[in-house]
matplotlib code that plots the C-alpha trace (Angstrom):
import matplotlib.pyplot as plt

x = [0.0, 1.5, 2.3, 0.1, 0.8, 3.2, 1.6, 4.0, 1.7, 3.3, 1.0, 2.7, 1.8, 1.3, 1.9, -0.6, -1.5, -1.4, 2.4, 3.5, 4.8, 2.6, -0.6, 0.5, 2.8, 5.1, 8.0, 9.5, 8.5, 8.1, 9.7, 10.2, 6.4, 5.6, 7.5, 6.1, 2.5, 2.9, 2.7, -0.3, -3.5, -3.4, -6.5, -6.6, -9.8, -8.8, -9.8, -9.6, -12.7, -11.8, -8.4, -6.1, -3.8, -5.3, -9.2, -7.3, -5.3, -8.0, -10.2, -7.1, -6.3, -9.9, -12.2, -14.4, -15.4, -15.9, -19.2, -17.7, -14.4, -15.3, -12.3, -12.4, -9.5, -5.8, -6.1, -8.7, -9.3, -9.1, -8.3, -10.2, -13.3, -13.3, -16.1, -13.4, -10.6, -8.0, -6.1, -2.8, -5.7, -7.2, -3.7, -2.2, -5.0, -4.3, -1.0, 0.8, 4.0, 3.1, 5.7, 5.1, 7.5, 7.1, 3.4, 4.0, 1.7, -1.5, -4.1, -4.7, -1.6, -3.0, -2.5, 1.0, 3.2, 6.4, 7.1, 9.5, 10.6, 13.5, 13.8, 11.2, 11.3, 13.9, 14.9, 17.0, 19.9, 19.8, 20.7, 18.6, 16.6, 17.1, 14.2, 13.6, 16.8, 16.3, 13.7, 15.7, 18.3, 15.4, 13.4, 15.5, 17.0, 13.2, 12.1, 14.8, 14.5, 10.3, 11.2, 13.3, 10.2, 8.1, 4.9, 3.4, 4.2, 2.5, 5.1, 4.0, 5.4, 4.8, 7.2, 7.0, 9.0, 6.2, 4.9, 6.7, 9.6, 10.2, 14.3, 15.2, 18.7, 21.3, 21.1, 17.3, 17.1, 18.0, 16.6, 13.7, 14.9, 18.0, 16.9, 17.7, 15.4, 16.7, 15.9, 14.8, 12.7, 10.2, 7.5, 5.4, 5.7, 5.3, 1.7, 3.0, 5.6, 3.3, 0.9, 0.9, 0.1, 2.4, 5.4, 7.8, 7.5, 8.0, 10.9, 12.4, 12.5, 13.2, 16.4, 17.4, 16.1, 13.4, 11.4, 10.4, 7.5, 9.0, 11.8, 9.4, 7.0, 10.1, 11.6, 8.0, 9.1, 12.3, 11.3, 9.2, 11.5, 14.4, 11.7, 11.1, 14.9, 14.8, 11.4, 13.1, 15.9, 13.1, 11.4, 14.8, 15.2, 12.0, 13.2, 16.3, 15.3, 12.3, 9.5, 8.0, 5.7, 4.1, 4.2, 1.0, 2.4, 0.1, 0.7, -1.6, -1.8, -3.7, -4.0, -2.8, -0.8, -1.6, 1.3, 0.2, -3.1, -6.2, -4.0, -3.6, 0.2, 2.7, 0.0, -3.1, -5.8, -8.9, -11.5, -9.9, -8.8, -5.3, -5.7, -8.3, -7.3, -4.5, -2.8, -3.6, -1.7, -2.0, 1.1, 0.8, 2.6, 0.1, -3.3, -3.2, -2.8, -0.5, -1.3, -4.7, -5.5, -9.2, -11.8, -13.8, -14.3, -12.7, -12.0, -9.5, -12.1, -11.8, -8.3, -8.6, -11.4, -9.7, -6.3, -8.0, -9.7, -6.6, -4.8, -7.8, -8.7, -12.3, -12.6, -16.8, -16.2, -19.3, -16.9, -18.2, -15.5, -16.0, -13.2, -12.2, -11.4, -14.0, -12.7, -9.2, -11.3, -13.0, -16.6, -18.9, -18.7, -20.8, -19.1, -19.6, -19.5, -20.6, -19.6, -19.3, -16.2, -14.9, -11.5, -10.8, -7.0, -6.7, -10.3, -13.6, -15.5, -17.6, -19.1, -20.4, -18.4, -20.0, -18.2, -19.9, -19.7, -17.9, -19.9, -18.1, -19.4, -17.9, -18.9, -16.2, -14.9, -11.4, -8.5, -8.0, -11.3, -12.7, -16.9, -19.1, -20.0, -18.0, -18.9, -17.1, -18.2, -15.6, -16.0, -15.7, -13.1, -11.0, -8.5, -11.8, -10.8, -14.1, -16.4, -20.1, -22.2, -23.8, -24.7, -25.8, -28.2, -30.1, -27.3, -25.9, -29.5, -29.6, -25.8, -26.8, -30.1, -28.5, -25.3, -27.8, -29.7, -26.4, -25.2, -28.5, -28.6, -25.1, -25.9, -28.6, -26.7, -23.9, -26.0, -23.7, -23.8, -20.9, -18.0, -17.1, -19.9, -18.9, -15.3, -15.8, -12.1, -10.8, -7.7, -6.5, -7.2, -9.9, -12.4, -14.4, -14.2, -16.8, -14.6, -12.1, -9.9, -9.9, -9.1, -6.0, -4.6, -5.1, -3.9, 0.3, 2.9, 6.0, 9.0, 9.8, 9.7, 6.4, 4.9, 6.0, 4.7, 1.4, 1.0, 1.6, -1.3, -0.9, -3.1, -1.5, -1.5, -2.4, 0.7, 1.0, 3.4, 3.2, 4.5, 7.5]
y = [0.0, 3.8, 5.9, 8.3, 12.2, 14.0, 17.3, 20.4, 23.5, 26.4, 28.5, 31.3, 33.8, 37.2, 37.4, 39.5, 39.1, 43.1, 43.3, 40.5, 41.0, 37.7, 39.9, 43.1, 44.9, 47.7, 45.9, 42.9, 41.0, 37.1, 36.4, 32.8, 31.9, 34.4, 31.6, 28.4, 30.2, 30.8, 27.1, 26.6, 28.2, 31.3, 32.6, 36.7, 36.6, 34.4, 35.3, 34.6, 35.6, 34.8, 36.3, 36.3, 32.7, 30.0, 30.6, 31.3, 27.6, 26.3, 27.1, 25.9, 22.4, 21.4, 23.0, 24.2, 27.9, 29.3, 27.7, 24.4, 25.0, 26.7, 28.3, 32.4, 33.1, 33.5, 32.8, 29.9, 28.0, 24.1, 21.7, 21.4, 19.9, 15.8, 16.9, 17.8, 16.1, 17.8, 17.5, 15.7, 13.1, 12.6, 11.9, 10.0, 7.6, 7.3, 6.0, 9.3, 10.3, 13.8, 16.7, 19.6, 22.9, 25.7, 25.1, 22.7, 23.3, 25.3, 23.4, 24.0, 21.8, 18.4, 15.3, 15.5, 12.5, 14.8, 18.4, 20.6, 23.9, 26.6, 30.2, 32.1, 35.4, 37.7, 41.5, 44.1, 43.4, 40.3, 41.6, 40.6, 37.3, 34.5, 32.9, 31.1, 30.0, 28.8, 27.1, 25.4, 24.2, 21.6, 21.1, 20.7, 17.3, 16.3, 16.6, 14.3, 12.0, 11.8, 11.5, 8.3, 6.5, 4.2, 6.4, 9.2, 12.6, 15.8, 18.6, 21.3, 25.1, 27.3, 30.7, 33.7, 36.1, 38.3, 38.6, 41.1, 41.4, 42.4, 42.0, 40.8, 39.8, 41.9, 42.6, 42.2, 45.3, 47.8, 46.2, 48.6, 51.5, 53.5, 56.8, 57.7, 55.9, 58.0, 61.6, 63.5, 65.8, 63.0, 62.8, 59.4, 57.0, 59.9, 58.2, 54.7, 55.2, 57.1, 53.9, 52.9, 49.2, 48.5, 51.0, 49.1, 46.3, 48.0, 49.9, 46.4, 45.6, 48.8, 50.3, 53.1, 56.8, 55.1, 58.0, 56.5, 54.6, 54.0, 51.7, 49.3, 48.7, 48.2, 45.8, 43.6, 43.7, 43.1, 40.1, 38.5, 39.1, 37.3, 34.6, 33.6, 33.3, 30.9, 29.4, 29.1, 26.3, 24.3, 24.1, 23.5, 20.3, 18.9, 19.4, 17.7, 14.8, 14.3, 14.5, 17.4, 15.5, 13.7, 17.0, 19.2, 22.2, 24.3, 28.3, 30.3, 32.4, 32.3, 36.0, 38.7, 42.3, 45.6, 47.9, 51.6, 50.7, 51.7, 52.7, 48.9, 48.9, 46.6, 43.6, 41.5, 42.8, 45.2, 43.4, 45.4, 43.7, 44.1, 41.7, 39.1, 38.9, 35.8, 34.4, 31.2, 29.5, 25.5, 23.7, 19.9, 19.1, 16.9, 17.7, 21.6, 22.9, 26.0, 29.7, 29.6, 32.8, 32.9, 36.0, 33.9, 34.8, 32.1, 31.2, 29.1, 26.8, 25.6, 24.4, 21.6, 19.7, 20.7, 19.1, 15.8, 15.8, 16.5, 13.4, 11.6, 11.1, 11.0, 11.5, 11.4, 15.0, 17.1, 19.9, 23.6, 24.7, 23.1, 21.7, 24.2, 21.4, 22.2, 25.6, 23.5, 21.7, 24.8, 23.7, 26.3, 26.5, 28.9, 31.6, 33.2, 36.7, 37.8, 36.0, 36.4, 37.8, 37.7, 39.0, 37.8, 39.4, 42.6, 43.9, 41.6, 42.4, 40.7, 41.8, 41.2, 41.7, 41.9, 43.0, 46.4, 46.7, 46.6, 45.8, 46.2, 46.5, 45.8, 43.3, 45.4, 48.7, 48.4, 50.1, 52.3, 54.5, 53.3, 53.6, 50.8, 50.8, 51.1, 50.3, 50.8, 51.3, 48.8, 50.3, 53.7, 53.4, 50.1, 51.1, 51.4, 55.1, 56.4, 55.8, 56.1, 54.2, 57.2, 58.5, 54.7, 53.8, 51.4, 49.6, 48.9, 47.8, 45.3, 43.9, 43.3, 41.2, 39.6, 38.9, 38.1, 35.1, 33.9, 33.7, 31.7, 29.6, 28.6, 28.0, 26.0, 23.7, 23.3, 22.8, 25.8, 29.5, 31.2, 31.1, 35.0, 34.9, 32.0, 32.8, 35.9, 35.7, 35.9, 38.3, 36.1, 39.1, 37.3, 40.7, 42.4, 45.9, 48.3, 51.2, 51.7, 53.4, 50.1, 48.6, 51.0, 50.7, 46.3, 45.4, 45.7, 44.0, 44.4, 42.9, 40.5, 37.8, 38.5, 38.8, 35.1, 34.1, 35.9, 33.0, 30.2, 28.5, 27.9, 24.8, 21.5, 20.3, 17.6, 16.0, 16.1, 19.1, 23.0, 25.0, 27.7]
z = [0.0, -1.1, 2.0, 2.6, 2.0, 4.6, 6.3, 7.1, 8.5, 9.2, 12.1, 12.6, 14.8, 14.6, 10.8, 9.1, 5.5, 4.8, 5.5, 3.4, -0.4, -1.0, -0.6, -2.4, 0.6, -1.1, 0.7, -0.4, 3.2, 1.6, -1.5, -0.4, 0.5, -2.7, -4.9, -3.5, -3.4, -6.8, -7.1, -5.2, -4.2, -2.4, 0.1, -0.2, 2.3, 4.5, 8.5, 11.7, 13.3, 17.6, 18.4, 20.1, 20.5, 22.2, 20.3, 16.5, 16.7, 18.3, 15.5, 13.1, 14.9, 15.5, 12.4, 14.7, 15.6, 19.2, 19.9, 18.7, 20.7, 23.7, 24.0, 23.5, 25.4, 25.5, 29.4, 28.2, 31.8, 31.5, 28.9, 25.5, 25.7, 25.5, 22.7, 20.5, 18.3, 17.1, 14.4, 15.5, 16.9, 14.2, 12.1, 15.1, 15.0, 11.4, 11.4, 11.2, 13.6, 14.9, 15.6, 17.1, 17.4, 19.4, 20.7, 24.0, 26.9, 25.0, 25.2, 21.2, 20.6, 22.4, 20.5, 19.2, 20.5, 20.3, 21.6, 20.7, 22.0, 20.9, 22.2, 20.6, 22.2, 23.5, 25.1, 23.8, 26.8, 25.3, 21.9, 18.5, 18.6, 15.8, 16.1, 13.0, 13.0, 16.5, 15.1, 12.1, 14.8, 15.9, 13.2, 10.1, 12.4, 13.1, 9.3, 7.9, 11.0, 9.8, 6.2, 6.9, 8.6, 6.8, 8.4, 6.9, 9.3, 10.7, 11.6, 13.0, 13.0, 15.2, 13.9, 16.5, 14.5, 13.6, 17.5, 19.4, 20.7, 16.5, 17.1, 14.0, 13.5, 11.2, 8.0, 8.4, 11.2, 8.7, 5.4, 5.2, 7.6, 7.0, 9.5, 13.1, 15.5, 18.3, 16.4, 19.2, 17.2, 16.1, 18.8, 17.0, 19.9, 22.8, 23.0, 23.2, 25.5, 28.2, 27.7, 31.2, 30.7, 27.8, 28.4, 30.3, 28.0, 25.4, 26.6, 27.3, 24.0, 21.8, 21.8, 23.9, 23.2, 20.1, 19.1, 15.3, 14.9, 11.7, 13.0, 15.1, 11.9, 9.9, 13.0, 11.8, 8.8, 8.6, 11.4, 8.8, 6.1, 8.2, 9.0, 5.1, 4.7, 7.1, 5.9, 2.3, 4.2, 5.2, 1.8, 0.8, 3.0, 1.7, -1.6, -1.0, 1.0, -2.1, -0.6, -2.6, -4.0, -1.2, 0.9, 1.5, 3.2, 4.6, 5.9, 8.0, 11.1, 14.6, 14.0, 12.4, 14.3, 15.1, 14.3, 14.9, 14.7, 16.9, 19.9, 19.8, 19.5, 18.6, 19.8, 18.8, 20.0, 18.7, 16.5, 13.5, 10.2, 10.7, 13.6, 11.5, 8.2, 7.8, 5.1, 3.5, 1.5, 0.1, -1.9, -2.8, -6.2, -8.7, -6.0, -5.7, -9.4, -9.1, -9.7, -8.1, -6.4, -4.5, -3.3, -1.4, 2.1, 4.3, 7.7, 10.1, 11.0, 7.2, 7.5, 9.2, 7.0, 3.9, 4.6, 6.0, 2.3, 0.5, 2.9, 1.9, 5.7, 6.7, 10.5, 10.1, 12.8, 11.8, 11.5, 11.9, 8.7, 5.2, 2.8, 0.5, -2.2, -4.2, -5.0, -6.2, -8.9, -10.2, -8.0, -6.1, -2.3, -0.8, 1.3, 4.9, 3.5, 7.6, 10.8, 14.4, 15.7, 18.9, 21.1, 24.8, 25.1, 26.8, 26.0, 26.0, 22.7, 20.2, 17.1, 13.3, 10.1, 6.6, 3.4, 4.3, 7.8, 11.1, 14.1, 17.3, 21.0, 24.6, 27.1, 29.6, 29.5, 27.8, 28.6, 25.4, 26.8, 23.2, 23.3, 23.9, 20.4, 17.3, 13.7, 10.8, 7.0, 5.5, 1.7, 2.5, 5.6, 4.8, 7.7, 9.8, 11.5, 11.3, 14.1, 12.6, 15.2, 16.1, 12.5, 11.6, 14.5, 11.9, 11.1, 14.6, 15.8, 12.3, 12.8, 16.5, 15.6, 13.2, 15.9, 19.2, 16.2, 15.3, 19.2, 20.0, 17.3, 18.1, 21.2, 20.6, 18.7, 20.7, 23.9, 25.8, 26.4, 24.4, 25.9, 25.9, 28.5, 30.7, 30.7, 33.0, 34.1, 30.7, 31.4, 34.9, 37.1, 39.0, 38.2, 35.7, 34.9, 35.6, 34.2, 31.3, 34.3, 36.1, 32.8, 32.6, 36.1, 36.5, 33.3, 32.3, 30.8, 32.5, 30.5, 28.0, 30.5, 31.4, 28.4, 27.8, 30.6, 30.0, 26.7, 29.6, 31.3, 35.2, 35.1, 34.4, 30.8, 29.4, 29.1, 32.8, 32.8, 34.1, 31.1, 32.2]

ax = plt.figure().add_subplot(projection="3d")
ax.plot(x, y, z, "-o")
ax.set_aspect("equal")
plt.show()
């Protein structure tokens, strides 16, 4: 019997589809995903509708959305549900050695039979971060130790060069900035520095005296830019060991990143494209014919049930995504033009997105003082600066209805209350805020360190072990 077809997927976090060269970015961010792509099928409307972490690779690793997962969270309390089987299950149980890099100890990532970490963050004392090639040290050994087994694999990649601290190493710091980050005449991060919650962080990971916002959006990109490089060795390796053609390799995000965006800086959170539109991208030599590029509104809850068809695995899971195979053979699929959307990060919020409009509203004051209420005319304002809930009351009243029908139908089909109301301690400060200046004054990053520590769960996993 032919082995079955090897899976490499490529989650990366933080990496949003507006500042890659792969979806039209001025700078030349991915040429080395832009080539592959080229030879595959490429999602331009790809989101991810619950932000931030733990809810977007939930969706990705299970096919299901929020109502299916119950997970909303980053700070998500407890295990996955025993109703749900995630992907690595699903291929373990199908003969398939399972890999996973960079993702031990969330509870998105159960399944895999092997867990491997590298140093995926970093400080500016600590001087720039390598973190790709971090991750190559590990993985480039695990990939040709997979090839050479008789059983089909699943290695999974999970890059953190796109999520802050953006310390890309040299030359890749100055590839798109050649000013003076220090100039003290240029007053754009005065704002983000006097940001009470985020400051210090920040200011333990930009260099001394940085007064450009300039540099830190050029930092993302140069991070991503250094990331592809490193991306292009692993395609290499697959190439070598020649596998090509029994490879589906898979690339996505949990979530996109808000630059200098919405007062939501240098993070992932605020409901605002930036933060939910993803790339997607699908190469498999012979399956996948090459040069596709697709419109359709899709989401990460379609990942999963589309690479189990191209496998040619059925798991009989009732998944909440669909296959997107069809579109690969030229068939109709109908699209999710509007969906819920939901962040649990360092604001509560849910909403309704349609190709015309932005429905936000607040379950907790946040701490950016932002109103209740916010919607956005997506065809007019793409960048979605302009507030126009008060002008629209209409609209805001019909998005709601048509949010508060999907929210109960949901519920009623799933047999629990959404989770963003259940998980009342979503931030881990044991409260819920009554004010945006209690927001303000409870919530705060204070280094590096504890930023990293923020993504680890305190409850044991279920592996049996505490992550750092």
């Amino acid at each position: 019997m032919a082995k079955k077809p090897n899976l490499i997927l490529f989650g990366i976090d933080s990496l949003r589809a507006d500042h890659m060269s792969l979806y039209g970015y001025h700078r030349l961010t991915t040429p080395h995903i832009d080539k592959l792509a080229a030879d595959g099928a490429v999602f331009e409307r790809c989101y991810s509708p619950s932000i931030p972490t733990t809810p977007g690779y939930g969706s990705m690793l299970t096919g299901m959305d929020v109502f299916g997962t119950d997970v909303v969270a980053l700070r998500h309390e407890g295990p996955l549900g025993d109703h749900l089987k995630t992907l690595a299950e699903v291929l373990g149980e199908d003969g398939y050695n399972t890999t996973c890099v960079g993702f031990s100890g969330n509870q998105a990532s159960r399944g895999f039979q092997k867990y491997i970490d590298f140093s995926g963050w970093g400080a500016w004392d600590a001087g720039r971060s390598p973190k790709a090639e971090n991750l190559n040290e590990v993985t480039i050994p695990e990939l040709k130790s997979l090839a050479e087994d008789d059983k089909p694999f699943f290695l999974f990649l999970r890059h953190m060069d796109p999520h802050s601290p953006y310390l890309p190493p040299s030359p890749y710091e100055r590839m798109f900035y050649d000013g003076n980050e220090a100039d003290p005449k240029n007053d754009s991060l005065d704002a983000v520095m006097k940001f009470k919650p985020f400051c210090d962080y920040f200011a333990s990971w930009f260099p001394p005296n940085c007064t450009d916002k300039e540099y830190v959006i050029a930092q993302y990109d140069g991070a991503v830019a250094y990331m592809d490089a490193c991306i292009a060795n692993i395609f290499q390796t697959v190439r070598s060991l020649g596998i090509e053609e029994e490879t589906l390799i898979v690339i996505d995000s949990d979530h996109g990143e808000t630059l200098h965006d919405h007062e939501c800086w240098y993070d992932h959170h605020g409901l605002y494209d930036c933060t939910l539109h993803i790339p997607l991208v699908f190469y498999y030599p012979g399956k996948v014919a090459p040069a596709q590029r697709f419109g359709d509104y899709v989401h990460t809850k379609d990942i999963m049930p589309t690479i189990l068809e191209l496998l040619g695995i059925d798991s009989k899971i009732n998944f909440d995504g669909r296959s997107l195979v069809p579109l690969f053979e030229g068939k109709p699929r109908a699209q999710e033009p509007e969906y819920y959307i939901t962040e649990s990060t360092w604001m509560r919020k849910h909403g309704w997105r349609t190709p015309e409009w932005k429905y936000v509203r607040a379950l907790e004051p946040d701490f950016h003082f932002k109103p209740e209420i916010e919607l956005y005319n997506l065809l007019i304002d793409p960048e979605e600066n302009n507030n126009v809930a008060d002008a629209n009351p209409e609209v805001v009243q019909m998005l709601d209805t048509r949010m508060q029908n999907w929210i109960k139908k949901r519920e009623s089909e799933t047999g629990r209350t959404n989770p963003i109301y259940t998980n009342l301690n979503w931030h881990g400060r044991g409260v819920q805020f009554t004010s945006c200046e209690e927001a303000y004054n409870t919530l705060y990053i204070g280094s590096a360190i504890t930023a990293e520590q923020l993504q680890a769960k305190e409850l044991q996993t279920q592996r049996g072990q505490k992550e750092l």
